[in-house]
VMD Tcl script that draws the C-alpha trace (Angstrom):
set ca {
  {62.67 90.28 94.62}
  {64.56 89.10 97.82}
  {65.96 92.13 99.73}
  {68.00 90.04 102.22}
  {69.76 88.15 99.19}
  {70.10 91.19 97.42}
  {71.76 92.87 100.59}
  {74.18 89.40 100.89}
  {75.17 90.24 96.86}
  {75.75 93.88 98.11}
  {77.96 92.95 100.99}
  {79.92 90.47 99.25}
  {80.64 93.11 96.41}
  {81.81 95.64 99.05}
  {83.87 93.06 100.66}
  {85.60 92.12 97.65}
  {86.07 95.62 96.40}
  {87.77 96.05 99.40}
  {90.03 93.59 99.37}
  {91.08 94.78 95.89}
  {91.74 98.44 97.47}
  {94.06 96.65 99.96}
  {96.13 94.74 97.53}
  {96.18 98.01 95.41}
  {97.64 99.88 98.51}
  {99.99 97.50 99.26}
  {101.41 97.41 95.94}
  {101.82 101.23 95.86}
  {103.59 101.00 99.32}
  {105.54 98.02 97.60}
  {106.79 99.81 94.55}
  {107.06 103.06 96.40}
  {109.90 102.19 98.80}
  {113.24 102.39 97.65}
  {115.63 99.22 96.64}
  {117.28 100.38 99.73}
  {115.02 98.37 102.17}
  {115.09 95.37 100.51}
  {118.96 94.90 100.14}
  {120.58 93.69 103.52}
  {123.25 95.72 104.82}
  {126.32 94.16 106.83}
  {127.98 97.43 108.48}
  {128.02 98.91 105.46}
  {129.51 96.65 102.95}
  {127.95 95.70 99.72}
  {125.41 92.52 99.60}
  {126.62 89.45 98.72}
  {125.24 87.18 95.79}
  {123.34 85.32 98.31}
  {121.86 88.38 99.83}
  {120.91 89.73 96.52}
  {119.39 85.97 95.42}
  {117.39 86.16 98.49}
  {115.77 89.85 98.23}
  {114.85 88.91 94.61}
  {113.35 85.70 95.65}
  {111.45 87.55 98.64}
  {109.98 90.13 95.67}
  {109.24 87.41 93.21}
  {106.98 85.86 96.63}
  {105.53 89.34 97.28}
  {104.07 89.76 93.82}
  {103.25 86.14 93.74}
  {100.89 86.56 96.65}
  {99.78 90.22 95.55}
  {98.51 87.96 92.32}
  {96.81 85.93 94.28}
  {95.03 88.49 96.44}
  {93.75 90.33 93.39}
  {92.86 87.13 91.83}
  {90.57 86.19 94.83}
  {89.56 90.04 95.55}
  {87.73 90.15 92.27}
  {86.22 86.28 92.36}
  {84.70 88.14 95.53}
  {82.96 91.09 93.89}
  {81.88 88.66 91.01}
  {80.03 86.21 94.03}
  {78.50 89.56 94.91}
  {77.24 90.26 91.55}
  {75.92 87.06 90.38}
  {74.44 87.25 94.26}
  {72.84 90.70 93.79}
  {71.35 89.81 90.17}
  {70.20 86.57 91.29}
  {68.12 87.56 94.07}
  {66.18 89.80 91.59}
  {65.59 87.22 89.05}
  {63.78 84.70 91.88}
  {60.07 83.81 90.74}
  {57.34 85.02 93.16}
  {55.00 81.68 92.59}
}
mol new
graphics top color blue
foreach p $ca { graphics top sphere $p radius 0.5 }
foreach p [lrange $ca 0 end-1] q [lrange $ca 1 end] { graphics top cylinder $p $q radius 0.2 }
display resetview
């Protein structure tokens, strides 16, 4: 058994659970906040199409990315497990 690899598998778990908590708090801050802060407001006058176009293209990016994140938050922890289980597998010859 390697203890150094299987403390590399550990650390690369943690740091990819991690990121997953962080993407999972940022979408709760996301989808907490209300529409208001994503419309622009011009003295008080309603949005135009434009405006309204460009907060929805904005979210669509924001998910997009959150995606990603998650996507490479649990690739990560995987690395970390097939690092931990490897280390424990090595042959002692």
């Amino acid at each position: 058994m390697d203890r150094r690899g299987r403390f590399v598998g550990m650390a690369v778990f943690a740091l990819g659970i991690a990121v997953l908590i962080f993407v999972f708090i940022i979408a709760y801050t996301m989808f907490k906040s209300p529409v208001s802060h994503l419309l622009p407001t011009a003295g008080g006058k309603a949005p135009s199409a434009m405006d309204l176009g460009t907060a929805v293209a904005w979210v669509a990016v924001r998910i997009g990315l959150l995606f990603i994140m998650t996507l490479a938050g649990s690739l990560i922890a995987s690395k970390g497990i097939q690092l931990y289980l490897g280390s424990g597998t090595a042959d002692s010859r």
